[in-house]
DOPA-140800 format. One record per residue: y, x, z of N, C-alpha, C in turn. Coordinates in steps of 0.02 Angstrom, whole numbers, plus 32768, in hexadecimal, padded with zeros to 4 digits. Example, Ala and Ser with C-alpha at 12.3 -4.5 7.8 and 13.67 -1.06 7.14 Angstrom:
! DOPA-140800
7EE4829481867F1F826781867F5B82948186/7F90828281627FCB82AC816580028285818A/
END
This chain:
! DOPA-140800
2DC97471E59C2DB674ACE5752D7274A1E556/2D6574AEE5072D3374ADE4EC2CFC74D6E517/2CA774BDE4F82C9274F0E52F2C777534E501/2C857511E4B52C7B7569E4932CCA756DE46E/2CE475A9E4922D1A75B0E45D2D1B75DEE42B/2D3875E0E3FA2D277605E3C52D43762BE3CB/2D3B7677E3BB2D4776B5E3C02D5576C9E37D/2DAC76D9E36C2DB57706E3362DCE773CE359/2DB2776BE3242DC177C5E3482E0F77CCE30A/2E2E77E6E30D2E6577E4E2E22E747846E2DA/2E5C784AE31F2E6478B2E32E2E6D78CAE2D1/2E2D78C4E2AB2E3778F9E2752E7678F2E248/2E9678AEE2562ED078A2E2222F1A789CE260/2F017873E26F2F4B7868E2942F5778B1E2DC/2F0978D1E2DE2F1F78F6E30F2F337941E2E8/2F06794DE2B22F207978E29B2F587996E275/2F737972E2682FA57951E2242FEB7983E248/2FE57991E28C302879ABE2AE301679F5E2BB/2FDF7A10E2AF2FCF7A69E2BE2FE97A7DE280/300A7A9CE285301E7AEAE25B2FE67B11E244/2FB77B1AE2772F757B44E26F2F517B1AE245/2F577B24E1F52F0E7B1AE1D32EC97B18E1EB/2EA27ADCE1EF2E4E7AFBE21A2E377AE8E1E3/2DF77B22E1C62DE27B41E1972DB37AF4E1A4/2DA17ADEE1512D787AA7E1352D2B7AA3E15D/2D097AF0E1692CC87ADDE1922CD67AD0E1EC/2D147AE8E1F92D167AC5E2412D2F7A8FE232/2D477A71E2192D587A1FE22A2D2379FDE20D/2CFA7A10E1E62CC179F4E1D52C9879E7E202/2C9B7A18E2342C5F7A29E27B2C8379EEE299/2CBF79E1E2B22CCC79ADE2DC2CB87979E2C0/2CD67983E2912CC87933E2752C777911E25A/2C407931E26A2C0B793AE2792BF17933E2AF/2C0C793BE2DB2C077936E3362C2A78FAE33B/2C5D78D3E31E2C827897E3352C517864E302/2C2E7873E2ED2BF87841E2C72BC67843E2CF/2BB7786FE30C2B6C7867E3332B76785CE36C/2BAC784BE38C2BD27832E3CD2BC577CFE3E1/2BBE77CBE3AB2BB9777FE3A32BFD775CE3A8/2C377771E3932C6C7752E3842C667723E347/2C8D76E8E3652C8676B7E3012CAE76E1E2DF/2CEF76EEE2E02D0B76FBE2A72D31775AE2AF/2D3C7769E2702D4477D8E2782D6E77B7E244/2DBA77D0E24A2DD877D8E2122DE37821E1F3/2DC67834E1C52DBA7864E19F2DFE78A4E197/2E21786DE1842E6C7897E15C2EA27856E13C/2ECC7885E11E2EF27852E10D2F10785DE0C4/2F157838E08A2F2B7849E0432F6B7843E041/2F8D789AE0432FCE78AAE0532FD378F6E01B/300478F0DFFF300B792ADFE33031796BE00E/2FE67993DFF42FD379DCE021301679F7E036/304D7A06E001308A7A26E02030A47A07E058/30A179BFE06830C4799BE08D309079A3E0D1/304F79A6E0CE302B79A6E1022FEB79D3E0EA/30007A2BE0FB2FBE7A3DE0ED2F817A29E112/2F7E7A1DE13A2F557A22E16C2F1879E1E151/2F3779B7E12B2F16798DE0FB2F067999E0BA/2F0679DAE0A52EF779E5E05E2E9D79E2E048/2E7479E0E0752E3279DCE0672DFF799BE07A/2E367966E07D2E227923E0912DF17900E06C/2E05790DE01E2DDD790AE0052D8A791FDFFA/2D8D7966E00D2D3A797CDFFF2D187960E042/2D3D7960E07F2D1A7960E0BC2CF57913E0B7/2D3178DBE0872D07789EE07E2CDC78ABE051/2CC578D5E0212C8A78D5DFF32C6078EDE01C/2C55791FE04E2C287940E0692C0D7910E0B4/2C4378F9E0BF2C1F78C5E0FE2C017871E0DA/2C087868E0862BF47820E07E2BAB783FE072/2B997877E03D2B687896E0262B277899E065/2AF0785CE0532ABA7878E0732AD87830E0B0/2B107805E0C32B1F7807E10F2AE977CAE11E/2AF077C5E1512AA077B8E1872AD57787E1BC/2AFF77B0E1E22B227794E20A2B497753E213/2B34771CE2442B7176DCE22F2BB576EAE234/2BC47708E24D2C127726E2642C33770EE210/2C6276ECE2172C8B76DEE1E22CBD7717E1D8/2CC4772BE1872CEC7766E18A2D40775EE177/2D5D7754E18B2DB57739E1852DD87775E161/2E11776DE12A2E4F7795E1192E8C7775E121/2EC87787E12E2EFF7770E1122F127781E0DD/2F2D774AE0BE2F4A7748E0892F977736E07E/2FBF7766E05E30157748E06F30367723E027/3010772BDFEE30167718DFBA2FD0770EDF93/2FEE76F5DF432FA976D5DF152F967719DF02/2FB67760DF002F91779ADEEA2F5377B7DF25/2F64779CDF5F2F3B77B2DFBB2F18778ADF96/2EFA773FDF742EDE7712DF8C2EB8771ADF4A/2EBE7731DF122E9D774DDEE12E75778ADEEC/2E8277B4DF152E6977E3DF1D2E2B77E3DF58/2E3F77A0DF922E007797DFBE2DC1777CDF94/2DCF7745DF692DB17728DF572D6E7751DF25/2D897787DF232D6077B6DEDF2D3C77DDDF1B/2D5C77DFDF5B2D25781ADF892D057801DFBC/2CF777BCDFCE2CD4779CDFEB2CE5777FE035/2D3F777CE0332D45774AE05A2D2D76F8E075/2D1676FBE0B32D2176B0E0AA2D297686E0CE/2D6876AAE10F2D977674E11D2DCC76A6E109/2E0C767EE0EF2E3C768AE0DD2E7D7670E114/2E9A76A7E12B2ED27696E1532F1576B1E13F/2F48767AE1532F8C7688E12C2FC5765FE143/2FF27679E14330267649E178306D765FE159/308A7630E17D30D5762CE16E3100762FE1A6/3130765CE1B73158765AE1F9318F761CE210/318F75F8E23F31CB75CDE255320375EFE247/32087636E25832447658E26432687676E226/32A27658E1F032B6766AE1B732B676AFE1C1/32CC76E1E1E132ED771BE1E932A77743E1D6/326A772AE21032287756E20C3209774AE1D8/320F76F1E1A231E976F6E16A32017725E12C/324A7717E12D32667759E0F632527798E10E/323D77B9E14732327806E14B31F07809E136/31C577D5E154317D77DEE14F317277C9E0FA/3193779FE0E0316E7770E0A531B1778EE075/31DD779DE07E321C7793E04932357749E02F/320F771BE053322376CAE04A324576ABE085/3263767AE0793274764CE0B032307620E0C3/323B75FEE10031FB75CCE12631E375A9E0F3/32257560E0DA31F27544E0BA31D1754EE065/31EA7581E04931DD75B1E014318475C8E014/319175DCE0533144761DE079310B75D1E085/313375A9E0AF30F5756CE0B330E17557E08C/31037530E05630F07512E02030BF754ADFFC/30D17585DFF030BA75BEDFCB305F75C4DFF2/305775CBE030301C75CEE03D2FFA7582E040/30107568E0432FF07505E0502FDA7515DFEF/2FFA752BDFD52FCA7531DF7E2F8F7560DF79/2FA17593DFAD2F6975C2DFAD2F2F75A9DFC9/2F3E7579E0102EFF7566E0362ED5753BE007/2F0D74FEDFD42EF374D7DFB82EB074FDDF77/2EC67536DF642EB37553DF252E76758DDF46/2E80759ADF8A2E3675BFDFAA2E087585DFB2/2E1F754CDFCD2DD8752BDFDF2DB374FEDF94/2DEE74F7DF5C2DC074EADF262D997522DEF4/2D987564DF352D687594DF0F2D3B759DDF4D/2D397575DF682CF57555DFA32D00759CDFDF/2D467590DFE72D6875D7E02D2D5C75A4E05F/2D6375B4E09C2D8C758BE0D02DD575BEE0D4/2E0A7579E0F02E5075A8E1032E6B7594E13B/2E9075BCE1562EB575A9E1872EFF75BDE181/2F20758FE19F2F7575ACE1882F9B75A7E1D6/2FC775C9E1DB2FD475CAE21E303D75C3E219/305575C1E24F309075C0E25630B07603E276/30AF763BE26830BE767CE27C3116764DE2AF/3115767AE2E231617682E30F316E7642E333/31187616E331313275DEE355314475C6E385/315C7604E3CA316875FBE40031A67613E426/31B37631E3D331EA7659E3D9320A768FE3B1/323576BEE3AE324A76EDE37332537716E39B/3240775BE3823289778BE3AB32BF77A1E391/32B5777DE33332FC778FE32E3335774AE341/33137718E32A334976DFE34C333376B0E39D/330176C3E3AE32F676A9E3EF32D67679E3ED/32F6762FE40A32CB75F9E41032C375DFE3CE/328575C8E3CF32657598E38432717547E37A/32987530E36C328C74D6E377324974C7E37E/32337495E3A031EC7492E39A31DD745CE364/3225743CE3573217740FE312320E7429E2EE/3229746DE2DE3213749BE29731C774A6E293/31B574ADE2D3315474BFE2CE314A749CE2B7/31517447E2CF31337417E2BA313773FDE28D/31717403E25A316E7404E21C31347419E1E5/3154745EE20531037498E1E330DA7472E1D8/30B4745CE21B30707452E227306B740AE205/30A173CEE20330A5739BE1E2308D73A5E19E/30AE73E4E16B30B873E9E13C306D73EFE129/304A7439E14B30057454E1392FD17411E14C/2FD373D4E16D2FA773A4E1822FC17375E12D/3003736DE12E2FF17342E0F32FC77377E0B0/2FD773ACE0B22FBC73B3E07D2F7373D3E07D/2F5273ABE0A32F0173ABE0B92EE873E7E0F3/2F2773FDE0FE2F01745FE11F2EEE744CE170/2ECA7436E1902EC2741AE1C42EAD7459E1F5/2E9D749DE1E92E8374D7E1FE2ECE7509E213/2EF17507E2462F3074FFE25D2F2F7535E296/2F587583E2932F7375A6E2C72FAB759AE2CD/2FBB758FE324301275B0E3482FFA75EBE343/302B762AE33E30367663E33E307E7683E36D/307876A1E3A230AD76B5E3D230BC7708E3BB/30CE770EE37930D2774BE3563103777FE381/31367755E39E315A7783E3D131557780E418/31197765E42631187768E46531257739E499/314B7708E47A316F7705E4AE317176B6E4D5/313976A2E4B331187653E4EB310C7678E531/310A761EE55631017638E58630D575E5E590/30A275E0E5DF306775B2E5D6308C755AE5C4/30C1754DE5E330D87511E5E230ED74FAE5AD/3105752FE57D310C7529E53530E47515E50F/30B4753BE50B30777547E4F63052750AE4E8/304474E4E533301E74ADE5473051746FE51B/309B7476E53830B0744AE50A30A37435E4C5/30BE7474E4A530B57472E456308A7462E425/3044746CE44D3008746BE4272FF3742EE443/2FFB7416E47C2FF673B7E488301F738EE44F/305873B3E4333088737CE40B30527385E3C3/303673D4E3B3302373DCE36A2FCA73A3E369/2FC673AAE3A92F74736FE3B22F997323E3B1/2FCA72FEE3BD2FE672CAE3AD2FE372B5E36C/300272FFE33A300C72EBE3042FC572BCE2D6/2F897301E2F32F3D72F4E2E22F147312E30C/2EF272C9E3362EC772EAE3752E78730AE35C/2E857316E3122E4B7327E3042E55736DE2E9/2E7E738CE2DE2EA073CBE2CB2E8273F8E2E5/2E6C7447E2B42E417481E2D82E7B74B2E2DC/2E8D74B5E3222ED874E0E32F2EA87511E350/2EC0754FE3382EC8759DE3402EFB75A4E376/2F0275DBE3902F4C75FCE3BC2F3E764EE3C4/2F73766EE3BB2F7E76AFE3BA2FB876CEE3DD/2FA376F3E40D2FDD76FBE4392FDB774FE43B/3026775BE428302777A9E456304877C9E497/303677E8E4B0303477EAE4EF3092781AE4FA/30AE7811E4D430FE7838E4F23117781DE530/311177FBE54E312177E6E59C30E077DAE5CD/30AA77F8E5AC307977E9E5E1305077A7E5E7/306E7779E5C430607738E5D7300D7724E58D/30007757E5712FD77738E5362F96771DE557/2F7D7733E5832F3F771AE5A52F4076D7E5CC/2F7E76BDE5E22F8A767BE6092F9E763AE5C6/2FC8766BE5992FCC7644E5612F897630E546/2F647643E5492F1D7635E5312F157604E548/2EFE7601E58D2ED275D3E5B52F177597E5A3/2F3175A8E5AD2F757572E59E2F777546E55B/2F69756AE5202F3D755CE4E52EF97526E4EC/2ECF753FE5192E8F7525E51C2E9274F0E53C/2EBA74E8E55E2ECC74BFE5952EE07470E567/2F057484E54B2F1A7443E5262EE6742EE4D6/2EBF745DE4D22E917437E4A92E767475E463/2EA874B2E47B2E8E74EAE42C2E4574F1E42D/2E2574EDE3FB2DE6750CE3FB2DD17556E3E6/2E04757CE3CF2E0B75B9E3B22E2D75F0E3C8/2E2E7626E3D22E637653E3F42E4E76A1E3C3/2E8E76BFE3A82EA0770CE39D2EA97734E3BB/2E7E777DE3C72E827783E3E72E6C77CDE3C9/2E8C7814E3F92E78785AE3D02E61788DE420/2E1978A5E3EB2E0C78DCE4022E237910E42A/2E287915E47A2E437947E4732E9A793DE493/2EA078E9E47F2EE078E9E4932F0678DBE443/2EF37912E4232F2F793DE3DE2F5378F3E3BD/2F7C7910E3B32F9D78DFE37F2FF678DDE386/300A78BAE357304B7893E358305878A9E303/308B787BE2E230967875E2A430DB78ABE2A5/30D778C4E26B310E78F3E253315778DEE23F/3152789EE23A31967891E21931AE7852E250/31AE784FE29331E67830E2BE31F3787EE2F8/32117849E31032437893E339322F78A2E369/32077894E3A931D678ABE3C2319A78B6E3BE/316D78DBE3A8311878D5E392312178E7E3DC/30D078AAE3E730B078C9E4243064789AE41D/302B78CEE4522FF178BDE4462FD37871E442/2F937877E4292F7B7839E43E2F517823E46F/2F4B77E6E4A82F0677EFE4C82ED4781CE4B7/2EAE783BE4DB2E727866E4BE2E3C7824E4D4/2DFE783BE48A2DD17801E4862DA777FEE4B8/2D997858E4E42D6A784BE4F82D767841E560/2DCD7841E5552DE47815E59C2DD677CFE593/2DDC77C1E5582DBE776DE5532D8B7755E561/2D68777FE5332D187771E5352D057777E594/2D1677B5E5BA2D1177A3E5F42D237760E614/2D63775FE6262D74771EE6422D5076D8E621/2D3676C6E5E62D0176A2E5CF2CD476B6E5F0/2CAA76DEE6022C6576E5E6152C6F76D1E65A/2CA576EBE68A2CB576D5E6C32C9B769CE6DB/2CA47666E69C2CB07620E6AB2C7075FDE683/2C31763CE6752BFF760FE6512C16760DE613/2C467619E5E22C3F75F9E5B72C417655E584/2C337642E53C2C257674E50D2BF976B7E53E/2BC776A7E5562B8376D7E57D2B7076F8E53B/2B5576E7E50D2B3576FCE4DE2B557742E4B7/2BA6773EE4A92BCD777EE4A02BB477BBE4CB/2BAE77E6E49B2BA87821E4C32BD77853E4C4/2BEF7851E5022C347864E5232C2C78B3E537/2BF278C4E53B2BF37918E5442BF77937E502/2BE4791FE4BF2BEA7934E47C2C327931E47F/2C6878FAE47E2CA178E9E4872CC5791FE499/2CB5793CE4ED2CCC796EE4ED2CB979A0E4F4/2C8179C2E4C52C7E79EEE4AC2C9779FCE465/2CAA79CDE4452CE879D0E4142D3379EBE42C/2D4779B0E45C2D8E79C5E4752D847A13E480/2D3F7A36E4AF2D537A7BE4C02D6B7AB2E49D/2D327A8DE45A2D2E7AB6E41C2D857ABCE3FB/2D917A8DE4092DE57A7BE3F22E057AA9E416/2E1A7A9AE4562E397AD2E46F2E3F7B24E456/2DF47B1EE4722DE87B6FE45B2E077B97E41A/2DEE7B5EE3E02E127B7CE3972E477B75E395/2E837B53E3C22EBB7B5AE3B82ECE7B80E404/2EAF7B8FE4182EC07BBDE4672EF37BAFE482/2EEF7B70E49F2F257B47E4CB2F0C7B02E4F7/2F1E7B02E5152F1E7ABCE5412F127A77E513/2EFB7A57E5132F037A12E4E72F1D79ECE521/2F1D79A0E50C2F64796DE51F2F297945E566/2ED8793BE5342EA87914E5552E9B794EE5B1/2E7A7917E5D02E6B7936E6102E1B7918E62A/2DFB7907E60F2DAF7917E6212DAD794AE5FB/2DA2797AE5C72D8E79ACE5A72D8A79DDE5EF/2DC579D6E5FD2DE77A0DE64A2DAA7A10E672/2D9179D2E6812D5779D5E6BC2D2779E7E6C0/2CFF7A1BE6E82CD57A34E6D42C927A07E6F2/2C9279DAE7282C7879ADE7582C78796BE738/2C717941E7302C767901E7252C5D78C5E752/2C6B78A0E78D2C467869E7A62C587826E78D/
END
């Protein structure tokens, strides 16, 4: 295990993206203000999605004018992007990492993208190419790589394809994504040993959601074999709208604990962390998925 791992917060896009409840532009501003004085590397902002399809992303845009304006903070600020209209539109509000992926799973890339896999890959491998010659960084990921819930198991040759495909065509900045849940650690460890074969020099991401419980072992399971990066939401919140189970994501700031546990990421400040998650709860007056927020003690 690296001894700094990088911390993307994903909560404002991938966790919010599944509430019904609109949260008004100056509270997510407030979090997302608190997750950039937290000392996390990376806050993904939002995501460039048209509003009917995902209100809950209709103000992605200003929140990136208002957090580049004036910014101070190293915290790198991330969007997704699902097409060249998302990737036109970061570029004008001050994205600058750009994230974007393509699903293993045909069934989930037509719901999510309206494309088939290798349609959606090729389609973002032009986008990554065309952000970083406007001086972006990108990252492209393999959405459903551990699994589907509408068709189940994933070949793992199909991942590796993917990931074959995005290395030849220079994108070396590389997420697995467990969009349904449904890795489990032995998998995990496998898969991402075969994608470091391909290139032991590769900056692999992993994103796990927690529908069987297992997203927190998947991690270390991740780290274990060599990720330097992990996704991870506020709070718990998350899961994507268009496969057939949504369910949460690790919460960042159960991570950030179990890191500090072990010495490593001290410098995060984990009571800001969750004094976000509380704040979360509260405005949506419910339980969240994470469980340090819960504690009122900490040893």
């Amino acid at each position: 295990m690296s001894a700094r791992v990088i911390l993307h917060e994903v909560g404002p896009r991938d966790g919010l993206q599944m509430e019904g409840q609109v949260v008004p532009l100056e509270k997510k501003e407030a979090w997302l203000r608190g997750l950039l004085e937290s000392g996390l590397d990376i806050v993904q902002v939002g995501s460039f999605v048209h509003p009917e399809k995902v209100p809950q992303m209709a103000d992605t845009d200003e929140l990136f004018r208002r957090l580049s304006a004036g910014k101070t903070s190293p915290t790198v600020l991330s969007g997704l992007a699902l097409n060249e209209k998302g990737l036109e539109r970061g570029l004008a509000c001050g994205v600058e990492l750009f994230c974007m992926g393509a699903s293993a799973s045909e069934t989930h890339s037509r719901k999510n993208t309206g494309m088939g896999t290798d349609e959606a890959a090729a389609r973002i491998i032009a986008m990554a190419k065309a952000a970083a010659a406007a001086g972006k960084k990108a990252q492209v990921s393999v959405q459903s790589a551990f699994g589907c819930g509408f068709e189940g198991p994933i070949p793992e040759e199909r991942v590796l394809k993917m990931v074959s495909a995005y290395l030849e065509a220079g994108v070396r900045s590389i997420s697995l994504a467990d969009t349904a849940g449904r890795a489990h650690p032995a998998q995990v460890e496998r898969l991402f040993g075969e994608v470091f074969r391909l290139d032991p020099g590769i900056e692999c991401a992993c994103h796990f959601h927690n529908t069987y419980g297992l997203g927190m072992a998947n991690i270390y399971a991740a780290l274990r074999a060599g990720v330097g990066s992990v996704e991870t939401s506020f709070a718990g919140l998350g899961g994507c709208p268009f496969t057939k189970v949504a369910a949460g994501n690790v919460a960042t700031e159960d991570l950030v604990r179990a890191l500090q546990q072990q010495g490593l990421r001290k410098e995060v400040d984990l009571d800001r962390l969750i004094a976000i998650a509380r704040d979360v709860a509260a405005h949506f007056g419910r339980d969240m998925q994470g469980f340090v927020y819960k504690i009122q003690e900490r040893v």
